[in-house]
C-alpha positions as a printed Julia matrix, in Angstrom:
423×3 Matrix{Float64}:
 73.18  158.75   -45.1
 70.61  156.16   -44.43
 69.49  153.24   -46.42
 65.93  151.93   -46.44
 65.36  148.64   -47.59
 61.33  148.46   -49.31
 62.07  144.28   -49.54
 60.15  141.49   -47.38
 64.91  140.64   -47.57
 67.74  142.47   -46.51
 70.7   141.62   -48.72
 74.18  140.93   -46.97
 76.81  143.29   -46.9
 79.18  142.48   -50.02
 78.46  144.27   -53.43
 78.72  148.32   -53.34
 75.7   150.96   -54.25
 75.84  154.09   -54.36
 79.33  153.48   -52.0
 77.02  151.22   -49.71
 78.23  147.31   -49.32
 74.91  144.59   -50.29
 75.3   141.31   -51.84
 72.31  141.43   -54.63
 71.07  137.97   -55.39
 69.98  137.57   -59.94
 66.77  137.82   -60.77
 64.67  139.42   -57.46
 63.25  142.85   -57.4
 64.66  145.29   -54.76
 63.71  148.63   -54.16
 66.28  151.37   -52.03
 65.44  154.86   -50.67
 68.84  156.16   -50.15
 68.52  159.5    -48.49
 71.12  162.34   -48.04
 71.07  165.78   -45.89
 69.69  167.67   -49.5
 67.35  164.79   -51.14
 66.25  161.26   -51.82
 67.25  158.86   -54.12
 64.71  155.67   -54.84
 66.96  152.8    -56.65
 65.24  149.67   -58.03
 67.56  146.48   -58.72
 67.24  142.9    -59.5
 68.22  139.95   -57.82
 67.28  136.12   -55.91
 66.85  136.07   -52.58
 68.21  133.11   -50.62
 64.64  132.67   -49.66
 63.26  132.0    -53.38
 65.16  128.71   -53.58
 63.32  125.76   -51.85
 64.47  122.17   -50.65
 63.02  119.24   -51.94
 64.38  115.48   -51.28
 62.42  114.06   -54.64
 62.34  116.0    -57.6
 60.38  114.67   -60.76
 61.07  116.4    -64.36
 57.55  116.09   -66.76
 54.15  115.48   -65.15
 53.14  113.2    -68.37
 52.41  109.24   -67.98
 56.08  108.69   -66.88
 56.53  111.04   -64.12
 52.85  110.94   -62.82
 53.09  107.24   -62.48
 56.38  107.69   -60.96
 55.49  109.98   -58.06
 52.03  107.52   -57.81
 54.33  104.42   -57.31
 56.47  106.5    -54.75
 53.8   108.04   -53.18
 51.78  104.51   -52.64
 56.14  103.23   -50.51
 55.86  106.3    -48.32
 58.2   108.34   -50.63
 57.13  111.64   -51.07
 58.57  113.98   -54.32
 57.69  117.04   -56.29
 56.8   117.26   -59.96
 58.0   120.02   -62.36
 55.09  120.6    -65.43
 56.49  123.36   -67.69
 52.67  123.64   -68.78
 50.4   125.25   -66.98
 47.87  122.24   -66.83
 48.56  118.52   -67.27
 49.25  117.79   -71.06
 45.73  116.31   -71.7
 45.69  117.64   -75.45
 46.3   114.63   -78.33
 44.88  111.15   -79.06
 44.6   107.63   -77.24
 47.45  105.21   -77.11
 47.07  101.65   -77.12
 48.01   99.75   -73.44
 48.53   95.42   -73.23
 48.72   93.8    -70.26
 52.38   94.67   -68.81
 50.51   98.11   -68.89
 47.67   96.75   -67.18
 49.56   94.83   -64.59
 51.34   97.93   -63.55
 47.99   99.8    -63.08
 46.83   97.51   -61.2
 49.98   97.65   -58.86
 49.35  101.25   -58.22
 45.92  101.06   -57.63
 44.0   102.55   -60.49
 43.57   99.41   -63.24
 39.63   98.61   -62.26
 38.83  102.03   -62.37
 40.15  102.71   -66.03
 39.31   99.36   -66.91
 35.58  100.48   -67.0
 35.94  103.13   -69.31
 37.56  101.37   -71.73
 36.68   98.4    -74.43
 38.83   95.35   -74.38
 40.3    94.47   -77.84
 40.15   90.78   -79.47
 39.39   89.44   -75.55
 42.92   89.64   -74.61
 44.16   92.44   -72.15
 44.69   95.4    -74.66
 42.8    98.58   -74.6
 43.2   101.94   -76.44
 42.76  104.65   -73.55
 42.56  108.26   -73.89
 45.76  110.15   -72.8
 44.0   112.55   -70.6
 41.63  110.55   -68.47
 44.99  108.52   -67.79
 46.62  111.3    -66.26
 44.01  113.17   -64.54
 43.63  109.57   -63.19
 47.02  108.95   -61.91
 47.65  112.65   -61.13
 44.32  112.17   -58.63
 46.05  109.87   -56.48
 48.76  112.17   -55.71
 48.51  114.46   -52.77
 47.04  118.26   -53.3
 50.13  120.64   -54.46
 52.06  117.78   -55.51
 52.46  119.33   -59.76
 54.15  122.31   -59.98
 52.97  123.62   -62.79
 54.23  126.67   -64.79
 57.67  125.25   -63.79
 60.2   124.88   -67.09
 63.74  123.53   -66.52
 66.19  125.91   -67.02
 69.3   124.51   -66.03
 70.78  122.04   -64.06
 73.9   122.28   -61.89
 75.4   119.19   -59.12
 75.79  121.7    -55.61
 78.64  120.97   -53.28
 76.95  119.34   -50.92
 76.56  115.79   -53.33
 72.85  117.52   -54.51
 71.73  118.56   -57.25
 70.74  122.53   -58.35
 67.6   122.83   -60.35
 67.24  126.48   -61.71
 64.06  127.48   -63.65
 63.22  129.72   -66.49
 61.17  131.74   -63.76
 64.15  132.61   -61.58
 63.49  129.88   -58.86
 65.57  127.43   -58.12
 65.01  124.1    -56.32
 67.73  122.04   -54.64
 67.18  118.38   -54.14
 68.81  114.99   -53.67
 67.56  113.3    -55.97
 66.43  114.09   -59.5
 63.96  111.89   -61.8
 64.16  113.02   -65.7
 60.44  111.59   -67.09
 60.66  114.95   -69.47
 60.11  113.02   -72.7
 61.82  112.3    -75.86
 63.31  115.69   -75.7
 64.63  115.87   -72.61
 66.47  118.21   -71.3
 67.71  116.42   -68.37
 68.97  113.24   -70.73
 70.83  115.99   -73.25
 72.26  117.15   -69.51
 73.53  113.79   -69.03
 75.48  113.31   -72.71
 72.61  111.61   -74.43
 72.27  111.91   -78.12
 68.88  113.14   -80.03
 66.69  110.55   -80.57
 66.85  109.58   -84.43
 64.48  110.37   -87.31
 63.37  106.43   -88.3
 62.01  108.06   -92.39
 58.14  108.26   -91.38
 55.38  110.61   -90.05
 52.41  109.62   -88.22
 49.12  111.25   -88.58
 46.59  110.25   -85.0
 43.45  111.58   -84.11
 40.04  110.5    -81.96
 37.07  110.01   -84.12
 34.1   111.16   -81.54
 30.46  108.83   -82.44
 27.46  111.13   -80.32
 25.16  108.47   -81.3
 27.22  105.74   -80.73
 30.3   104.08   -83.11
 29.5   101.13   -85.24
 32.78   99.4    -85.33
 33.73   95.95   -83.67
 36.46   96.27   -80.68
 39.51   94.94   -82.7
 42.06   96.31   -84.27
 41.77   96.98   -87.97
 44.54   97.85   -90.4
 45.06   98.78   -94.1
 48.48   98.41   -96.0
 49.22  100.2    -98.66
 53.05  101.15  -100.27
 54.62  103.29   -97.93
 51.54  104.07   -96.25
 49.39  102.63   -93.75
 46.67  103.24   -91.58
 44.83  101.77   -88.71
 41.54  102.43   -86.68
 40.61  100.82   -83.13
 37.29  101.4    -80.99
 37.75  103.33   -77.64
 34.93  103.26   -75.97
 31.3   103.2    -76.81
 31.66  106.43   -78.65
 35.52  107.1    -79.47
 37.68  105.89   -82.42
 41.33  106.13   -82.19
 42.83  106.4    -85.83
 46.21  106.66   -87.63
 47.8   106.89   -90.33
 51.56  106.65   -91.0
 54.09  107.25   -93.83
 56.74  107.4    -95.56
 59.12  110.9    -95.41
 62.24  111.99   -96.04
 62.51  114.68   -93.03
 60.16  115.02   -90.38
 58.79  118.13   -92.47
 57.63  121.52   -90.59
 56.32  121.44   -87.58
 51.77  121.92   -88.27
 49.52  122.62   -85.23
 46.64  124.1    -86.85
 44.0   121.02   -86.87
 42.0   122.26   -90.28
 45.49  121.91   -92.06
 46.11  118.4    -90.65
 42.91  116.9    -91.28
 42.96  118.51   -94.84
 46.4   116.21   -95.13
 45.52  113.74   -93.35
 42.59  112.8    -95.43
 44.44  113.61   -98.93
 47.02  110.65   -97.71
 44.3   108.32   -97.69
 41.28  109.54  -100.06
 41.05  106.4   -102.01
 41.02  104.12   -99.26
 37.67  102.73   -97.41
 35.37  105.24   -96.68
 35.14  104.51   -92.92
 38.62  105.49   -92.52
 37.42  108.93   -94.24
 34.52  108.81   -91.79
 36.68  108.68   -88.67
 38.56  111.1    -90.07
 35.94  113.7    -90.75
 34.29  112.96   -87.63
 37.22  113.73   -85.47
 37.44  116.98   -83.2
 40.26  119.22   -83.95
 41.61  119.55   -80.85
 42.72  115.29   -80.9
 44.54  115.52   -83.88
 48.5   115.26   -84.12
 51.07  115.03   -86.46
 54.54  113.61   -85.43
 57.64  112.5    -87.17
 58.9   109.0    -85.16
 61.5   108.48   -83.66
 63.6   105.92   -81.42
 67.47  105.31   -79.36
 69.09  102.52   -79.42
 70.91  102.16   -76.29
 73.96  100.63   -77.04
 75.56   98.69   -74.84
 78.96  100.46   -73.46
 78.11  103.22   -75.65
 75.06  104.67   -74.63
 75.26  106.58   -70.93
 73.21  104.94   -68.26
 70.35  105.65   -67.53
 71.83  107.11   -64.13
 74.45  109.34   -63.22
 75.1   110.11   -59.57
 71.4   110.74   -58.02
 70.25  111.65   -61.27
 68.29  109.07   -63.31
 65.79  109.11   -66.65
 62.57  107.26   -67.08
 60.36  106.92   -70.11
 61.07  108.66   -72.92
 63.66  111.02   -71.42
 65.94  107.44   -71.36
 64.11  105.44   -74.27
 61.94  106.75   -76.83
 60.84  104.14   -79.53
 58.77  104.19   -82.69
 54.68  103.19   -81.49
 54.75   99.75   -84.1
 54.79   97.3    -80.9
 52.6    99.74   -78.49
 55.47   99.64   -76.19
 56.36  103.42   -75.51
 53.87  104.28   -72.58
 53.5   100.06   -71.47
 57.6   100.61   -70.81
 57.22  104.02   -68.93
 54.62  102.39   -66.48
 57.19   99.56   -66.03
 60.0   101.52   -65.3
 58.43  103.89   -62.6
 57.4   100.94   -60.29
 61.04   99.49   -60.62
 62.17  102.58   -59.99
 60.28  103.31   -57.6
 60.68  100.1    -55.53
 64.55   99.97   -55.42
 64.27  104.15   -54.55
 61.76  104.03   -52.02
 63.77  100.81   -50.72
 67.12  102.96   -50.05
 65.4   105.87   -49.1
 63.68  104.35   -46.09
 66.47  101.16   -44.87
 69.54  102.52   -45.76
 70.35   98.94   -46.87
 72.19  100.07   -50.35
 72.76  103.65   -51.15
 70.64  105.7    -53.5
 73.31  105.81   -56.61
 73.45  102.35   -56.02
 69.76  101.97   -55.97
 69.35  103.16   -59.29
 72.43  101.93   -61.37
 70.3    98.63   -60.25
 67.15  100.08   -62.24
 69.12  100.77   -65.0
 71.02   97.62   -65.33
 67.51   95.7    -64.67
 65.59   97.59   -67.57
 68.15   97.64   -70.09
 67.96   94.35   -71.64
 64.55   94.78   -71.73
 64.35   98.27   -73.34
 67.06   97.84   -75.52
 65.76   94.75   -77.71
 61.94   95.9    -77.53
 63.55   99.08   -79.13
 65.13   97.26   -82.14
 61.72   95.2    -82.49
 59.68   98.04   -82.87
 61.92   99.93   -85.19
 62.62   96.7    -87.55
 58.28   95.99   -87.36
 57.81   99.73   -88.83
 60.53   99.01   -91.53
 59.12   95.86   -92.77
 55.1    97.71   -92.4
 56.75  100.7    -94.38
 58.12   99.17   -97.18
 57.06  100.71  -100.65
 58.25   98.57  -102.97
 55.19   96.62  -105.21
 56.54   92.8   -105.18
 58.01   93.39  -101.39
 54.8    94.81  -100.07
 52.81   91.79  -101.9
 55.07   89.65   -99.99
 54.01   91.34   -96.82
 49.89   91.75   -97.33
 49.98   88.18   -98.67
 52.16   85.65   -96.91
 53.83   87.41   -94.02
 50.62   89.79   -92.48
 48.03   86.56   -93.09
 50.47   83.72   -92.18
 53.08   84.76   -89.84
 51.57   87.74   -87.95
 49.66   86.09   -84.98
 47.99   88.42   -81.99
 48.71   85.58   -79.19
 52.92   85.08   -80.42
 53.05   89.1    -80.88
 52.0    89.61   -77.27
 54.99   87.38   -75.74
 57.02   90.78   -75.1
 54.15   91.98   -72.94
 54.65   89.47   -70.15
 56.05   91.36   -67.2
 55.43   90.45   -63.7
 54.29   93.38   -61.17
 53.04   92.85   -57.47
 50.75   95.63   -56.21
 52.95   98.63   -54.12
């Protein structure tokens, strides 16, 4: 009897068919003419061929602002690394979100500040601008190399291989073995949950965001402009010449049902706030459905000696994955850009001298960011609290002495001091 293999792979002898000996690897399609003195049989069977798992030394979870500014900080040391993008095109969908200067700062180290700069209008003079997620990262994602996003690419599980690696297998079948493994796969990681993380917590409120569009041109001043009300409160900043990013947040017992189609959000959105000024309402109605959101917010606290680190062997988190925090401070993607270039910097450091070794290298990152995550964390959570409150004589408190008198742009920008030389 002969056996006639119609695959680009011959399986090793080990596993029986039809009395024949193959080793049949999950998940790959193979296809068998086994013929006999009287007939011929055609058997199909599944299985991975040793030649559908590939070898990468970098490995980057999440192609958002996290892991595309991580592989642009690498990539500007002489490090190069892969990116995994479940999606099937950068995640350019949602609203703006608000950058100060630590932001800044590390744009600039990476090489693409000036150029974003332009497109953006600077806020009260100071170094703060509200930029749109997705000309952020189709900026930082063209300063990588061609083929550097793998897109389509979902994380199925995650295994450490025998040789001190680590085994990435995908929902596709694939599988990627690498050395080292970056987790920038947001506040629902599943790289973080991999390495004993908790959830990130429910903090009691909802956030409704969207980007008001102005053809002709918007009318509003660039600051920042915010209304309190009792449990509720809303907010509206200018863009760019013709782009208002708006939100409104409040008050909820459970995070509520997960809503993606846009006429139903805007319908809500604008019921939360239809006695308020009418140029919130304007904003609102002006706003393309395809940049408006609704999340519930959440944070971690990383407690010290109870919280994992942020690394474990060759594996380590960044962004989100490690720290996700409510948006009151405008900290969430300012902190992601931070951590990539010190990330990046002590990585690409024992990747190319050897000096300390790469577990080393980033139980360094981690102990350097943590006690600035950490309290940043706590700050933002406790500012939401006190900008949430819904009691009458608390909230006059707020609007009258502590908003007017105690709130101050220059002291509230303190935390965004962060030193960054260009890479």
């Amino acid at each position: 009897m002969v056996l006639l293999l119609h695959s680009p792979l011959s399986p090793p002898s080990g596993s029986s068919l039809l009395g024949l000996q193959t080793t049949l690897y999950p998940h790959t399609h193979y296809s068998y003419q086994v013929r006999t003195r009287t007939r011929s049989i055609r058997v199909s069977v599944t299985g991975t061929p040793a030649t559908n798992r590939k070898e990468e030394h970098v490995v980057i979870v999440g192609a958002g602002i996290a892991g595309l500014a991580t592989a642009v900080s690498l990539h500007r040391l002489g490090v190069k690394s892969v990116l995994l993008e479940q999606g099937e095109s950068l995640r350019t969908g949602g609203t703006s979100l608000t950058l100060f200067k630590n932001g800044w700062r590390v744009l600039d180290a990476i090489g693409v500040g000036n150029d974003l700069r332009t497109q953006f209008l600077e806020i009260h003079g100071q170094e703060v601008r509200a930029v749109e997620r997705r000309i952020l990262l189709e900026t930082l994602a063209n300063q990588l190399p061609p083929d550097s996003i793998s897109f389509g690419s979902k994380l199925g599980k995650i295994e450490r291989s025998k040789s001190g690696g680590t085994l990435l297998e995908l929902a596709d079948g694939s599988s990627i073995s690498t050395k080292i493994v970056i987790g920038c796969d947001g506040i629902r990681s599943p790289v973080a949950k991999w390495m004993g993380f908790s959830e990130p917590r429910y903090v009691g409120h909802c956030a409704f965001r969207g980007l008001g569009f102005y053809p002709g041109g918007q009318p509003f001043e660039p600051k920042v402009n915010y209304i309190y009300g009792r449990g509720l409160r809303a907010g509206f900043v200018p863009v760019s010449p013709t782009k208002v990013y708006w939100f409104i947040c409040f008050n909820s017992s459970t995070p509520g049902p997960k809503i993606t189609d846009p006429s139903v959000l805007k319908k809500q959105a604008t019921e939360a706030v239809q006695n308020w000024p009418s140029e919130l309402l304007n904003i609102i109605n002006l706003t393309p459905d395809d940049t408006i959101i609704r999340t519930p917010l959440v944070d971690r606290w990383l407690w010290p000696t109870i919280s994992p680190p942020a690394s474990s062997g060759k594996i380590v988190l960044v962004g989100d994955a490690w720290h996700p925090m409510t948006p009151n401070l405008g900290q969430g993607a300012c902190c992601a850009l931070e951590d990539a270039v010190v990330l990046a910097r002590k990585l690409a450091s024992a990747i190319k001298t050897g000096s300390t070794s790469i577990e080393d290298a980033l139980r360094s990152y981690s102990n350097e960011r943590w006690p600035r995550i950490f309290p940043l964390t706590v700050h933002a959570n406790l500012v939401g609290s006190l900008l949430q409150w819904d009691n009458p004589a608390v909230c006059s408190v707020r609007n009258n002495v502590i908003i007017p008198k105690v709130v101050r742009l220059g002291p509230m920008l303190e935390h965004t001091n962060f030193d960054c030389e260009p890479l």
